[in-house]
N, C-alpha and C positions, 0 to 999 in steps of 0.2 A: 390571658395568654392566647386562647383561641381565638378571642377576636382580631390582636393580633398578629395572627397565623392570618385570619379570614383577609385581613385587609391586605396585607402582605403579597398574597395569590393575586386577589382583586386587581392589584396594580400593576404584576406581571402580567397578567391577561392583558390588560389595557395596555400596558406597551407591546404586547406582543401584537397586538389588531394593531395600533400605531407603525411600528414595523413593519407588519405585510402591505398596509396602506399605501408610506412612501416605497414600498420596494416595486408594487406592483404600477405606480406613477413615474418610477423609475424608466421601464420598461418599455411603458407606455411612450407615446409622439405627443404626450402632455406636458412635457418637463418645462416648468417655466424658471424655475429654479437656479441661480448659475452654480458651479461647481463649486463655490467655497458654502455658499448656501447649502448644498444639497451634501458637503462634506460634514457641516454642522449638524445638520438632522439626522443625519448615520449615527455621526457621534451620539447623540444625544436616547440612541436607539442599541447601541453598544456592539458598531461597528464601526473598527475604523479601517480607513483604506488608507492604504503607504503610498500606492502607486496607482495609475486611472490607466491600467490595465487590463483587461477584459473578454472574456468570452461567455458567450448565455450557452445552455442547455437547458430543452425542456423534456419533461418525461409523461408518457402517457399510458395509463392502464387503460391495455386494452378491453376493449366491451366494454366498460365501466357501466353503461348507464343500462345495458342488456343483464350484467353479472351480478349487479349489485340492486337493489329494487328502492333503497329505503336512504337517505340522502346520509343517516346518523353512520351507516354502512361503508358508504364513500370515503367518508373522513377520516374512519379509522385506518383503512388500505389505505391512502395516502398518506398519513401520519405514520404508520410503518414503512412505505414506502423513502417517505422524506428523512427516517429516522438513519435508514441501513444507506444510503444516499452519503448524508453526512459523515458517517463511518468510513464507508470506500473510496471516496472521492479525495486522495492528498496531494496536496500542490504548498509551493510557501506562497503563504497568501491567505486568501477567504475562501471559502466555498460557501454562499450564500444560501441558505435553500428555504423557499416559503411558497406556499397554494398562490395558484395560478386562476387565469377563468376556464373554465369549462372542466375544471376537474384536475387539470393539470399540475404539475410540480417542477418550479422553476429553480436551475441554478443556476447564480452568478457567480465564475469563478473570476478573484480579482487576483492577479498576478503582484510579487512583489517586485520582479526581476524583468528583463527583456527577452532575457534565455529559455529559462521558466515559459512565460509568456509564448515563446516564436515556435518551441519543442513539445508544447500541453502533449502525453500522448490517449486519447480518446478510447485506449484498449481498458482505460480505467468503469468505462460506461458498460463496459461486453460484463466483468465483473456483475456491475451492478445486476443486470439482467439476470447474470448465472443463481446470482444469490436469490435474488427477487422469484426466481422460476421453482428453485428450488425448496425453500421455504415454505412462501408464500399461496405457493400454487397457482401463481395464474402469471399472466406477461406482461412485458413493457414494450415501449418504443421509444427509442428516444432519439432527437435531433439536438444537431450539434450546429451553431454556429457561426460565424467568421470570427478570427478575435479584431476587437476594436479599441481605440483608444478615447479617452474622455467619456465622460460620463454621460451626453448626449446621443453619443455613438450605439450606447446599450440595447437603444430600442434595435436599430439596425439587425445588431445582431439575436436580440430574439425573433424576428420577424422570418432572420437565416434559419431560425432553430425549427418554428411553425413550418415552415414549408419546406424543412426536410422529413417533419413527421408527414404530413400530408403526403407523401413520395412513398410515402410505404406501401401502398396500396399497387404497387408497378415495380419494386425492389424485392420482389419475392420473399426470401425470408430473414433479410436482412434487420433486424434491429437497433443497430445505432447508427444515423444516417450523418452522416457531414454533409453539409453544405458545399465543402471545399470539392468533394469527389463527385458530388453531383456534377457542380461546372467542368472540374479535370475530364470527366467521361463524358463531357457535349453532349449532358442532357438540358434539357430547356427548362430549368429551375424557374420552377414559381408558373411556368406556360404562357405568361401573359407578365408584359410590363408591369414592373414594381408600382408607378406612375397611376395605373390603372387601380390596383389595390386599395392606393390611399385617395385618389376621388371616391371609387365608393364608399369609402368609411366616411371622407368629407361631407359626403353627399347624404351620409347617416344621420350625420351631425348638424346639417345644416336642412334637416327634413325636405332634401330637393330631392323629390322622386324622376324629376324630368330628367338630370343630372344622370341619377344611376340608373334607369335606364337607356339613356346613351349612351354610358360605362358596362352595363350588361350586353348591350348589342355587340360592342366594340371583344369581348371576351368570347360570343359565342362565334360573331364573326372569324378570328382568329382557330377556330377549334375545327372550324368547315376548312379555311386556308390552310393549315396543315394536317388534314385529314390524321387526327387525332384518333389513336384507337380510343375503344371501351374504358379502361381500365385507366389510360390519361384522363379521358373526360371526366370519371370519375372524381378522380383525384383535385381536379380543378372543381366541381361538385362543392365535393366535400372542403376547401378550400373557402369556396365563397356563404357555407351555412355555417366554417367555423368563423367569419368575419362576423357575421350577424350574431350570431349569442355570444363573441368577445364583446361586440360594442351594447348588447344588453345587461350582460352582466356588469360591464365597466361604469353604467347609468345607476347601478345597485337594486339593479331588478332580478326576479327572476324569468326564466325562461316560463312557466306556469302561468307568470302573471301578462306574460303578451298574448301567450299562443295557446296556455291552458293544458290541465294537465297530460290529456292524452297523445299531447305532438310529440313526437319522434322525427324531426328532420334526415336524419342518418339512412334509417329506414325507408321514407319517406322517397328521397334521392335515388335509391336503388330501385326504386318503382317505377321513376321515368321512363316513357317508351320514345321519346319522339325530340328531337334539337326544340322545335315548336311548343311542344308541352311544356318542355324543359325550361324555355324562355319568360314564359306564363307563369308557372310554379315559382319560380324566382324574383319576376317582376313584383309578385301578390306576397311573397314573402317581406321580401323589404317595404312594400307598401305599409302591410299590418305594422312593422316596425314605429314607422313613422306615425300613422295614424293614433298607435299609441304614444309613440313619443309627446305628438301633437296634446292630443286630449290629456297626458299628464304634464303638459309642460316643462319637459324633460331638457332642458338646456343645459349648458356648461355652466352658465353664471348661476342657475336655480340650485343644482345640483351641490357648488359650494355652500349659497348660503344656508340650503338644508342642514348640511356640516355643520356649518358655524351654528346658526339656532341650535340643534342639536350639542352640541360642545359646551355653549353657553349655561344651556338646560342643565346639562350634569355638573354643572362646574359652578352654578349659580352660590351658593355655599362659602366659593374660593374669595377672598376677601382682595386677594392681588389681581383678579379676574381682569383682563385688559386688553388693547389690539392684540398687542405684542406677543403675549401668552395664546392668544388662539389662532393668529398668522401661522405660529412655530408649529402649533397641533395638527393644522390642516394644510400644512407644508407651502403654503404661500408667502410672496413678501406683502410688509403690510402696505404700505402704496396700493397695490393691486387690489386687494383685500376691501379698502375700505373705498376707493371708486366704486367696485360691485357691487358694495352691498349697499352701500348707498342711490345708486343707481336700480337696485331691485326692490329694494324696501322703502326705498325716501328717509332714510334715518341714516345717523351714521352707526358703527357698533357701539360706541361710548352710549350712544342715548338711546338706542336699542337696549342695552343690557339695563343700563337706569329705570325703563319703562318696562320689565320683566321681574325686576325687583320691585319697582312700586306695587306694580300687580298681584305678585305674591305675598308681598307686604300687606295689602290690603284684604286681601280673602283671610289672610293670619289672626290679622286686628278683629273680623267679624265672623269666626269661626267660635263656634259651641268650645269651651273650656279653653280659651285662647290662651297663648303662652304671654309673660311677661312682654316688655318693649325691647328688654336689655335681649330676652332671648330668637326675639323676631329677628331684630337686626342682624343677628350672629346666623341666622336660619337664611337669609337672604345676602350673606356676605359684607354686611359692614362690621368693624372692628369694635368702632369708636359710637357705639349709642347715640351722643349728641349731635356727630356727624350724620346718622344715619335720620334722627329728625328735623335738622335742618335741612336735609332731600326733599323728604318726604310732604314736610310744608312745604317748600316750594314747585314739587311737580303738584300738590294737589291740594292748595291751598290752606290746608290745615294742618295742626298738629297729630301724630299718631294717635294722643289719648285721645283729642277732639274727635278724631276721625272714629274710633271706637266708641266713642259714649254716643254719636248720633247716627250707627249704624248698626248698633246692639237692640 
């Protein structure tokens, strides 16, 4: 019985990380996905959506990384956060809510209606706050923003959400920011072309330092052209150091492991004296990015097939183990999937996975008290014993026992 119970959780857990994965890919300008695809993996996550209706919110504890010291600390204020969130937040429809990067707590509310959808009223978020404040003891921020339709759309609007928090810093004490009132009151959301934003992240991604620094001139440029106070530049600051540990964290790194433990970027920013120093400090920031990117090989296509090996790894056991089943896990179609990895490994996954079981097979066969043949096969994913040594002779010329009597 307790075991299981054990297993039971086990697999809650694993689809709950499965969940925040596609939600946070969701989000993301990564969606390769098309909508009846990416309607399937919902499902398959135990959300469904009626209607491709839509608006993000993000919420941010403030100070978090000043108030909280200890990362196990973090989690739990968000997970209370994300709890009381789900509570207040009613609309028909979904309220999506799962951990963000940088500490953040995302929600997607997916409308069922047009009405619904056109009329959301955002006084639901002030709530959130009141309760958050008063409980909790410490505050939020949160940005709200545009609603959009389709599923491609969603990033849009959490990018609306980012840079209505980033606007708090010049909103005095405002805490729940629409995007929509930003533009209504002709302020210059975002400071600098959207355009701008996503070359730099391009320019992350494609470790072209030349790139974003013609992207970072073009931004401080712009800050001297409209003699931008304190408190803007700021804002646009803080702005371009949360782009850089989104796009670290979204590599599944941590920030420790680029910049080491004692950086404080946040901090850091406010210590700027000079547009010039400013420019410097910035340039050298995304530099290190890259440099590490570089030396760890941090690519889009690497980055998958780490997934996949990984998946493969835990799953090696599953006897149906296949493209198909791990396309669905790491939210890709298999077409795409098996170009990549093929193209990064020289294998394709079929004979990838074959040659991870022979291997395992093999260290089985000549391990101190080795298990039977019938119980290796079962330990490495095959069903059918005889199927599993007629593999096993043919990847490696011999039979199981053979292989064990002249390796013992």
């Amino acid at each position: 019985f307790y075991l299981q119970n054990t297993e039971k959780e086990t697999r809650k857990d694993e689809l709950e990380l499965i969940k925040e994965r596609l939600l946070n890919i969701l989000i993301s300008n990564e969606l390769i996905l098309s909508d009846d695809e990416m309607n399937a993996h919902l499902n398959r996550v135990g959300i469904s959506i009626r209607s491709p209706l839509f608006q993000v919110a993000v919420v941010e504890i403030d100070k978090l990384h000043q108030t909280l010291s200890k990362a196990s600390e973090s989690l739990l204020w968000q997970f209370a956060v994300s709890n009381i969130l789900n509570e207040i937040i009613t609309i028909n429809g979904n309220n999506i809510v799962f951990n963000g990067t940088e500490g953040r707590i995302i929600s997607i509310l997916q409308f069922d209606n047009e009405e619904d959808w056109a009329k959301f009223n955002v006084d639901q978020f002030q709530r959130l706050y009141e309760v958050v404040t008063k409980y909790l003891k410490f505050t939020i921020t949160v940005g709200v923003g545009r609603p959009v339709r389709g599923f491609k759309a969603v990033h849009s609007s959490y990018i609306d959400a980012v840079i209505s928090i980033q606007n708090k810093f010049i909103m005095n004490d405002a805490k729940v920011i629409e995007y929509t009132r930003l533009e209504s009151n002709g302020m210059n959301v975002g400071f600098y072309p959207r355009e701008i934003h996503e070359n730099l992240l391009q320019g992350l991604k494609l470790n072209d330092l030349k790139r974003i620094n013609e992207e970072l001139s073009n931004v401080f440029a712009l800050i001297k052209e409209r003699r931008l106070s304190a408190d803007y530049t700021l804002t646009i600051f803080v702005g371009l150091v949360s782009l850089c540990l989104s796009h670290i964290t979204e590599l599944g790194k941590s920030i420790e492991d680029v910049f080491g433990k004692e950086f404080s970027p946040y901090a850091e920013v406010r210590k700027l004296k000079s547009m010039e120093s400013s420019f410097i400090w910035f340039s050298d920031l995304f530099e290190q990015i890259i440099q590490y990117s570089t030396a760890n090989k941090l690519t889009k296509s690497k980055i998958l097939v780490k997934k996949v090996m990984d998946y493969i790894e835990n799953n090696l056991q599953n006897n149906e183990l296949d493209l198909e089943m791990i396309s669905k896990n790491v939210f890709v179609n298999s077409s795409y999937l098996t170009k990549t990895f093929k193209k990064e490994v020289g294998l394709t996954v079929t004979n990838y996975i074959t040659s991870i079981r022979m291997q395992r097979a093999k260290k089985l066969l000549t391990a101190d008290n080795a298990f039977a043949i019938s119980r290796i096969a079962e330990i490495v994913g095959y069903s059918d014993v005889s199927y599993f040594s007629k593999s096993f002779k043919k990847y490696t010329g011999v039979s199981p026992s053979e292989y064990e009597n002249v390796h013992k």
